[in-house]
TIRO-774902 format. One line per 5 residues: number of its first residue (from 1); their letters; for each residue x, y, z of C-alpha. Coordinates in steps of 0.2 Angstrom, whole numbers. Example, Ala and Ser with C-alpha at 12.3 -4.5 7.8 and 13.67 -1.06 7.14 Angstrom:
BEGIN
1> as> 62 -22 39; 68 -5 36
end
This chain:
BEGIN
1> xxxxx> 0 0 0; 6 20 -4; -1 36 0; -7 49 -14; -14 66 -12
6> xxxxx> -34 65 -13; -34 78 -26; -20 69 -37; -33 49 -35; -47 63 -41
11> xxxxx> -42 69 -55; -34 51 -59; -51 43 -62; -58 60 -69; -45 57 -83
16> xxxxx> -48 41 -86; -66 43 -86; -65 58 -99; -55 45 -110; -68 36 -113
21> xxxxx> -82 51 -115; -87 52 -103; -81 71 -98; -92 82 -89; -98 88 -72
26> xxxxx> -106 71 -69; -91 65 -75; -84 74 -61; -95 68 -48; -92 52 -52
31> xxxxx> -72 53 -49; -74 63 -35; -87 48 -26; -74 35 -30; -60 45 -22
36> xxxxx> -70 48 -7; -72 31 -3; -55 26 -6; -52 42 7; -64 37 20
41> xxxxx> -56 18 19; -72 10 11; -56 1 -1; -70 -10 -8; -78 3 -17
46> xxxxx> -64 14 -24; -50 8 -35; -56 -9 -32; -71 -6 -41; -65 7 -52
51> xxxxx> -60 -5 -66; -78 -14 -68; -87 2 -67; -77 9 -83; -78 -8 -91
56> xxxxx> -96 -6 -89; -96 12 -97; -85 4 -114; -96 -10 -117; -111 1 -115
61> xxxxx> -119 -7 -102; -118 8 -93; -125 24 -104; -117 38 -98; -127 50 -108
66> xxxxx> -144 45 -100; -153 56 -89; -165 49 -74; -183 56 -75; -196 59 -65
71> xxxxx> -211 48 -71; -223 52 -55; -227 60 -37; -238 61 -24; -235 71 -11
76> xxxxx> -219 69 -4; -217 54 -14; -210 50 -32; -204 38 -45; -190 42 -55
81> xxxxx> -184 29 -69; -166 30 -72; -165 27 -90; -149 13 -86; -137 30 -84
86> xxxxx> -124 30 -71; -127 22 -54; -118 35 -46; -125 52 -52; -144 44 -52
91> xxxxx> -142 39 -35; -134 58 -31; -149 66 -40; -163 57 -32; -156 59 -13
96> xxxxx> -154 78 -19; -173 77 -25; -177 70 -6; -169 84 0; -180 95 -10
101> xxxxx> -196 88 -5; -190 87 14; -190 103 12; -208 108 7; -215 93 16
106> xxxxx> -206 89 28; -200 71 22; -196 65 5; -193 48 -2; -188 44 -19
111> xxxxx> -191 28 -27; -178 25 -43; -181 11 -55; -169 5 -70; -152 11 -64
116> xxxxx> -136 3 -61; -124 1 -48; -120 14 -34; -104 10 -27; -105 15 -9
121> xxxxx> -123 17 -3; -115 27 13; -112 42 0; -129 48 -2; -134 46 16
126> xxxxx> -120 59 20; -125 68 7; -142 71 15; -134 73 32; -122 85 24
131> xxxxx> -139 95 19; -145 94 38; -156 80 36; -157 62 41; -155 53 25
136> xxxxx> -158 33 19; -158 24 4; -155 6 1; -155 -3 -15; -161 -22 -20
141> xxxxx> -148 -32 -29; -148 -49 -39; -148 -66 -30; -133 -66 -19; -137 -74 -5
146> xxxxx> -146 -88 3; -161 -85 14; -158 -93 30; -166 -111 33; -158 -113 13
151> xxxxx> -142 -115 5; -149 -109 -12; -146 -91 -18; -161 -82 -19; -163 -65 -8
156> xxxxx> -151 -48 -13; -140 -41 -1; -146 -27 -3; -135 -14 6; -146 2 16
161> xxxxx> -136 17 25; -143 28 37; -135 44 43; -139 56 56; -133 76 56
166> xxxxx> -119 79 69; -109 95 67; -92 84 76; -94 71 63; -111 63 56
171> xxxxx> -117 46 62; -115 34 46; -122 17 47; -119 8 30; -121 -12 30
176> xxxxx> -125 -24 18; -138 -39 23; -123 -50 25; -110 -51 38; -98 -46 25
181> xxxxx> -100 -36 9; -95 -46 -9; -85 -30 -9; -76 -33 9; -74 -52 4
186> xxxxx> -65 -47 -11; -53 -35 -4; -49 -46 9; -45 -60 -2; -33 -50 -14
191> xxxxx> -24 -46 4; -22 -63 9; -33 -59 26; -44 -69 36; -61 -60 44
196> xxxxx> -62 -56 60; -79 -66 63; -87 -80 52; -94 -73 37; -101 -86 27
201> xxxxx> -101 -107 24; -88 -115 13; -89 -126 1; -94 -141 13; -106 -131 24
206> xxxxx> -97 -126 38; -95 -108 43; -78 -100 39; -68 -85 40; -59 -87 25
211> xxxxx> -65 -77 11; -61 -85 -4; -70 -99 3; -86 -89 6; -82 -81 -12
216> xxxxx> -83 -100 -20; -96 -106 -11; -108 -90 -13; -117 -93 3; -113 -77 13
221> xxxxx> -120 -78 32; -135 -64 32; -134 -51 47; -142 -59 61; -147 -75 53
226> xxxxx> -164 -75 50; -165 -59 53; -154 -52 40; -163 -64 28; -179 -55 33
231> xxxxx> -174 -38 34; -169 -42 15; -183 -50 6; -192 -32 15; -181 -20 9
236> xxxxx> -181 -29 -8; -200 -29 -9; -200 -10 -2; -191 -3 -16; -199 -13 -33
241> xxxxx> -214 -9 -23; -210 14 -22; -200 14 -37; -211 2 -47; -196 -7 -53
246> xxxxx> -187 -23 -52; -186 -36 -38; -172 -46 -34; -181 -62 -43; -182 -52 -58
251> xxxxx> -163 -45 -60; -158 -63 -55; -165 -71 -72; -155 -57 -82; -136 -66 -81
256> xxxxx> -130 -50 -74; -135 -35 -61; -141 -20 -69; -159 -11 -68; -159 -13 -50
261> xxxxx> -174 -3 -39; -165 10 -27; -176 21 -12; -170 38 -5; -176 46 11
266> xxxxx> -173 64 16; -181 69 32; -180 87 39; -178 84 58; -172 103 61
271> xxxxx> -189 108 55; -198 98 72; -185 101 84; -172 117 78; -155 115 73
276> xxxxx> -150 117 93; -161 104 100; -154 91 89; -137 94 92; -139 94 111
281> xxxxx> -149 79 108; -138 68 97; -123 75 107; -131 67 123; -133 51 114
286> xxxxx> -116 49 109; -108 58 125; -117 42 135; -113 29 120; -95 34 123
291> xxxxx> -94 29 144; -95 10 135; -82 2 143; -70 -5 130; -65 -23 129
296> xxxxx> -50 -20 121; -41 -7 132; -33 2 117; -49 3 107; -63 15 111
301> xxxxx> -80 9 108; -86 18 91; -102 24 84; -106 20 67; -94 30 56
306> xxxxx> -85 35 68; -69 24 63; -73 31 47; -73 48 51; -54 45 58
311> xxxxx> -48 36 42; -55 51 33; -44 64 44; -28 51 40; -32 51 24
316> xxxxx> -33 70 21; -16 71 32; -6 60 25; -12 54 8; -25 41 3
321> xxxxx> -21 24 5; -20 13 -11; -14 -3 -16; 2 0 -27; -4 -11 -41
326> xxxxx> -20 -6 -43; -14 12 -44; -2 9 -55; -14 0 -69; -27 15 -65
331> xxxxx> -11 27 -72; -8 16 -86; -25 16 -92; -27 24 -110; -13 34 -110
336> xxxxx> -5 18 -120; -21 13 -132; -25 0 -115; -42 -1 -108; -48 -9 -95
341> xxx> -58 -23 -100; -37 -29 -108; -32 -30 -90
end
């Protein structure tokens, strides 16, 4: 691993993006997304995903001259049909557009049908906290994981985020329905590391902590058991359901995930209580969160994002962390006639 300036990573994937075509302010956004996670240490949806995501834009699966669209509303409510553009700027958009309505209404939620993948679900969720609301979105996926009680994959993983305004640092809670992210698995095979925890059955059925076991067998250990199989056959039937998209049955019988159903929440909690009252009330929380006793002597207990929120400070300090061979191939890319889809 090396360090490079967040500004140089930036404009790295903005160059590499504007090779291909696509070279605007979305353009922009994009690069500037996948930088941010690579900043904030979520490794498995930065450069480690950066090469698929362009892949995706060459072979068209991914039009990156689509626009999403509003189709309906009611209220505080509305669908938005993604028109298969980027994952990333529709997702942006629509948590923007929940804003919006939060605003007038006092809530807004944002069902977004046909679009593709968002990378990190935890961006948009900032970006609404970032606003001063509490913000929450989660996607559905294809079949990736078994519900419990079965060894067949049949139920999405689909990740959710939830973020809460806090002027010291915002609460983040990002998770996927399994234990482990596919993203997480992967990063931690290429490093040759073992999970902390179980994270999935092998393939002979036992539970492992290996990742490339998990990785081969497909059978990733949902959150909580049966409870994180629940939790994602309801956030799957949530979002075909607002967005009038996709479920996860219906991805799965595509050979690939794309037109996935996404949901975005935007609620306007400084218009019930003041922008005081929640600061005093969500410092409280976290004052008294804090007085946990640590097992681990040297370890504080954390909030949700709040490891995050130090990788970010690192980051910004020192340089962003990156594996050497990955950034190496992104500053190859296209300056020699190579793409990515050759590597």
């Amino acid at each position: 691993m090396k360090r490079v300036p967040f500004e140089t990573l930036r404009d790295e994937f903005y160059r590499v993006l504007a090779s291909v075509g696509f070279a605007d302010e979305r353009a922009m956004l994009c690069a500037r997304l996948f930088a941010e996670n690579q900043l904030d240490g979520v490794y498995s949806h930065g450069l480690n995903r950066f090469p698929g995501f362009v892949a995706g834009l060459e072979s068209k699966q991914i039009n990156f001259s689509a626009h999403p669209e509003k189709i309906e509303g009611f209220g505080a409510l509305e669908r938005w049909n993604g028109n298969m553009g980027v994952g990333l700027v529709n997702a942006h958009l629509c948590m923007q557009r929940a804003t919006e309505l939060a605003e007038i209404h006092g809530i807004g939620c944002v069902g977004l049908s046909n679009t593709n993948h968002w990378m990190r679900g935890g961006a948009y969720a900032l970006q609404a906290a970032e606003a001063g609301y509490i913000g929450i979105c989660w996607t559905n996926t294809t079949r990736l994981m078994p519900p419990w009680g079965s060894a067949e994959k049949i139920i999405g993983n689909n990740p959710m985020a939830i973020a809460v305004p806090r002027e010291e640092g915002h609460i983040l809670l990002d998770m996927a329905m399994s234990q482990y992210s596919n993203g997480k698995l992967e990063v931690l095979h290429l490093q040759g590391k073992e999970l902390p925890l179980p994270g999935g059955y092998d393939t002979n059925g036992e539970l492992t902590v290996d990742p490339g076991e998990i990785l081969d067998s497909k059978r990733a250990l949902p959150i909580g058991y049966w409870k994180g199989s629940g939790l994602a056959l309801v956030l799957d039937t949530m979002a075909s359901v607002i967005s009038g998209g996709q479920a996860t049955h219906e991805i799965g019988k595509q050979g690939s995930e794309y037109a996935v159903s996404q949901v975005y929440i935007a609620i306007h909690v400084t218009g019930l209580m003041g922008q005081a009252a929640l600061d005093e009330t969500v410092a409280a929380i976290i004052n008294d969160f804090h007085t946990a006793t640590p097992l681990d002597a040297n370890e504080k207990v954390r909030y949700p994002g709040e490891g995050m929120l130090r990788t970010r400070q690192e980051s910004l300090e020192k340089g962003v962390l990156v594996d050497e061979t990955q950034w190496q191939a992104l500053l190859e890319i296209n300056k020699t006639g190579t793409n990515y889809s050759e590597i």
